[in-house]
C-alpha positions in Angstrom: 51.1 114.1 48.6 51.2 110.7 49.8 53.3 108.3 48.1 55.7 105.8 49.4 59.1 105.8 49.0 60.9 102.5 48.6 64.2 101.4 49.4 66.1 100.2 46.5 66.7 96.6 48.3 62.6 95.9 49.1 60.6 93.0 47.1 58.7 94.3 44.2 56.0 93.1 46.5 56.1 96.3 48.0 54.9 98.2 45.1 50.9 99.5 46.3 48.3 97.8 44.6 47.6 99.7 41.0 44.1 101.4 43.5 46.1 103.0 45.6 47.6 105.7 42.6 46.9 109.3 43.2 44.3 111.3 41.5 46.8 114.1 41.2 49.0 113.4 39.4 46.9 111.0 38.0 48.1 107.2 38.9 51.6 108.2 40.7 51.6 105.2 43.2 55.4 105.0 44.2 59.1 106.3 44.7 61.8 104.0 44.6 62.6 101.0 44.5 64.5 99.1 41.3 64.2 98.7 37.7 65.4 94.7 38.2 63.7 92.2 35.8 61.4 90.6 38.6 60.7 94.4 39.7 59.4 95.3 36.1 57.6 92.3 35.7 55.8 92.1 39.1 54.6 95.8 38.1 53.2 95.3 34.6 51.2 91.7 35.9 49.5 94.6 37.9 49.0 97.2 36.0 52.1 99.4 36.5 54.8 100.5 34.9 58.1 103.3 35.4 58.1 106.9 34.0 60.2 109.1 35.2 62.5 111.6 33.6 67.4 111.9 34.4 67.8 113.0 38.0 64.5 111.7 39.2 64.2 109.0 41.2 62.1 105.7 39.6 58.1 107.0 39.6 55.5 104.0 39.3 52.3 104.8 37.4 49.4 103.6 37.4 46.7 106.1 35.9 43.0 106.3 35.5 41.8 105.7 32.7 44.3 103.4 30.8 44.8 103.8 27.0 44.6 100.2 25.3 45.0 98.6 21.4 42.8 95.8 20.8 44.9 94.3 18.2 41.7 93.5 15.5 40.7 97.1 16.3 43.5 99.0 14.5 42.6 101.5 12.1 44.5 101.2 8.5 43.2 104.9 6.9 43.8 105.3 3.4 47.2 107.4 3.5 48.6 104.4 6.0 47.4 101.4 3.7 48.7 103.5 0.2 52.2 103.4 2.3 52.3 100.2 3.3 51.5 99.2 -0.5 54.2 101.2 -1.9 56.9 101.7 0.9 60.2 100.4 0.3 60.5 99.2 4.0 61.3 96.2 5.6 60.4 94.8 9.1 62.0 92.7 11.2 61.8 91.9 14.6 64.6 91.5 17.9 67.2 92.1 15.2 68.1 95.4 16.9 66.5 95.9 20.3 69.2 98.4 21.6 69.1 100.2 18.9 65.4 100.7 18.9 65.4 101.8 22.3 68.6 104.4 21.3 66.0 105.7 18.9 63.0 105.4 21.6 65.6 107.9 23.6 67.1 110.0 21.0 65.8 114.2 21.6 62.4 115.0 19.8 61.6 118.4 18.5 59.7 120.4 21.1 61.1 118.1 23.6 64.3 119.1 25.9 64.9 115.3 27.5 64.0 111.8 27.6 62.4 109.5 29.7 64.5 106.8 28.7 67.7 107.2 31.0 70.2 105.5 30.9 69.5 103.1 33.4 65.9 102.2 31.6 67.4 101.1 28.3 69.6 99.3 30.5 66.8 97.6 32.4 64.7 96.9 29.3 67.7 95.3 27.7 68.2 93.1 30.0 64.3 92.2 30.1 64.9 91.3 26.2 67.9 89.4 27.2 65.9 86.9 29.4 63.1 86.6 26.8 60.6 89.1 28.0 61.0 92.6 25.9 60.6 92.4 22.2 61.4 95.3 19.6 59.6 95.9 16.0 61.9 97.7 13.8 61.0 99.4 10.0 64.7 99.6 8.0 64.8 101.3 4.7 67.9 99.6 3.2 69.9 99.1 5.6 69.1 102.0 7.6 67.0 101.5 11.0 64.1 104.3 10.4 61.3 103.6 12.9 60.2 100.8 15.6 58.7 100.1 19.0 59.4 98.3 21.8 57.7 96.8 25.2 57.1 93.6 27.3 55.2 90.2 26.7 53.9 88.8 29.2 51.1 86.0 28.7 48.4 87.1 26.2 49.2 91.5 26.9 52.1 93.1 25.3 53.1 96.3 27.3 54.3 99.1 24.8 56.7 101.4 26.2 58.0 103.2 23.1 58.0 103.8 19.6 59.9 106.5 17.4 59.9 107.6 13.5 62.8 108.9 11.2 60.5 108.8 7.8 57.1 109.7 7.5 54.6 106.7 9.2 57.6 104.4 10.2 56.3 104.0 13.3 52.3 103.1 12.2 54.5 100.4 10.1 56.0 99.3 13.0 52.4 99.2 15.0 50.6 97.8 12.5 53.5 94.9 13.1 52.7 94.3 16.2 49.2 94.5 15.9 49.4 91.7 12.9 52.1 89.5 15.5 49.6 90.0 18.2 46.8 88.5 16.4 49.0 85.7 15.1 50.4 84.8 18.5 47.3 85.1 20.9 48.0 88.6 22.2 44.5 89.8 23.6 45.5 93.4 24.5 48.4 96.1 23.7 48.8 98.3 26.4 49.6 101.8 25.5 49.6 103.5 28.8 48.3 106.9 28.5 45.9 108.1 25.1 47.2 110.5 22.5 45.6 111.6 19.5 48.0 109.7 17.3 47.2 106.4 19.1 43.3 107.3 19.5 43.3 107.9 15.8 45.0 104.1 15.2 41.9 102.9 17.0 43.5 102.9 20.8 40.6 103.5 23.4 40.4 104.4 27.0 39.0 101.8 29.7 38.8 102.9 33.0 41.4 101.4 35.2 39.6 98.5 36.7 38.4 97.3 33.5 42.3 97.2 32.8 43.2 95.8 35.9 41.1 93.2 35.6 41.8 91.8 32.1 45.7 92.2 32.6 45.2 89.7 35.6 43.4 87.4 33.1 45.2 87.6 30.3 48.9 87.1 32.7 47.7 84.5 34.6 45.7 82.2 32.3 46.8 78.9 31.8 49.7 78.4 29.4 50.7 82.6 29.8 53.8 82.8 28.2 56.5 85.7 27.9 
């Protein structure tokens, strides 16, 4: 297997180009390295993002194909649009970021671990500290039950997590998104790798450079914000 390892002091410059990701796995690219603002950012402008799991060293990803939410394209079924009639939620948004991620990271059942170490949350944190990472949250009351969060940059939002304490918080907390993103020129919602649970909320698979492409677009055009 032939990945590079990088030294936690390089440039995030030395992350591979997105092509260079391994088949098998599919899209490890990289070893190393740091989970530093410009380091995160440099990787999602092209097409990669961290995944790794406590006692690991940072993996960068990259796969092939790439699951993506066009925001128009999300599917409202019956049983989700009856909820959000009736539900007794609220949504908010960046009114609890940490906590969102806490609940991003907190054990699932059939799962023994998270993803989200310590030193993610930390990274992502700091990402929504300087303006970049943003965090939909569903409250019931006063109680935080469901919510996702991920990185803007220009006209793609990156979604790194989302989590559920009542039954469909999190499709509240997507269908959020999907009606921010169409409100504030968001083109694409990145979703990284397809599940059935995003395929049935209209997410599709585009092979990677399809994706590559219109993340360099949609980054780069003029007036891209974060």
């Amino acid at each position: 297997m032939n990945v590079p390892w990088l030294p936690a002091d390089a440039r995030p410059e030395s992350l591979p180009p997105a092509t260079e990701a391994l088949d098998e796995p599919n899209g490890l690219l990289a070893i190393g390295g740091s989970l530093a603002p410009d380091w995160l950012l440099h990787a999602y402008r092209h097409g990669i993002f961290p995944w790794y799991s406590q006692g690991q060293p940072i993996l960068w990803w990259s796969p092939d194909p790439r699951c993506v939410l066009q925001p128009g394209q999300f599917r409202v079924h019956r049983s989700l649009a009856r909820s959000l009639r009736h539900g007794q939620h609220r949504i908010a948004m960046d009114t609890a970021f940490a906590e969102v991620v806490a609940g991003c990271a907190a054990p699932r059942p059939g799962q023994d671990g998270t993803w989200i170490t310590g030193a993610m949350g930390r990274a992502y944190t700091e990402l929504f500290r300087l303006g970049h990472a943003h965090s939909i949250e569903v409250w019931l009351d006063e109680r935080l039950v469901g919510g996702l969060y991920g990185v803007r940059i220009g006209g793609v939002f990156f979604g790194e997590s989302m989590f559920s304490r009542i039954r469909d918080a999190s499709k509240f907390a997507l269908k959020a998104l999907t009606d921010w993103a169409i409100a504030g020129d968001i083109a694409l919602i990145d979703c990284q790798i397809p599940t059935e649970h995003l395929q049935s909320l209209g997410a599709r698979t585009i092979a990677r450079a399809s994706y590559l492409a219109r993340v360099a677009q949609l980054t780069n055009s003029a007036g891209a914000h974060t």
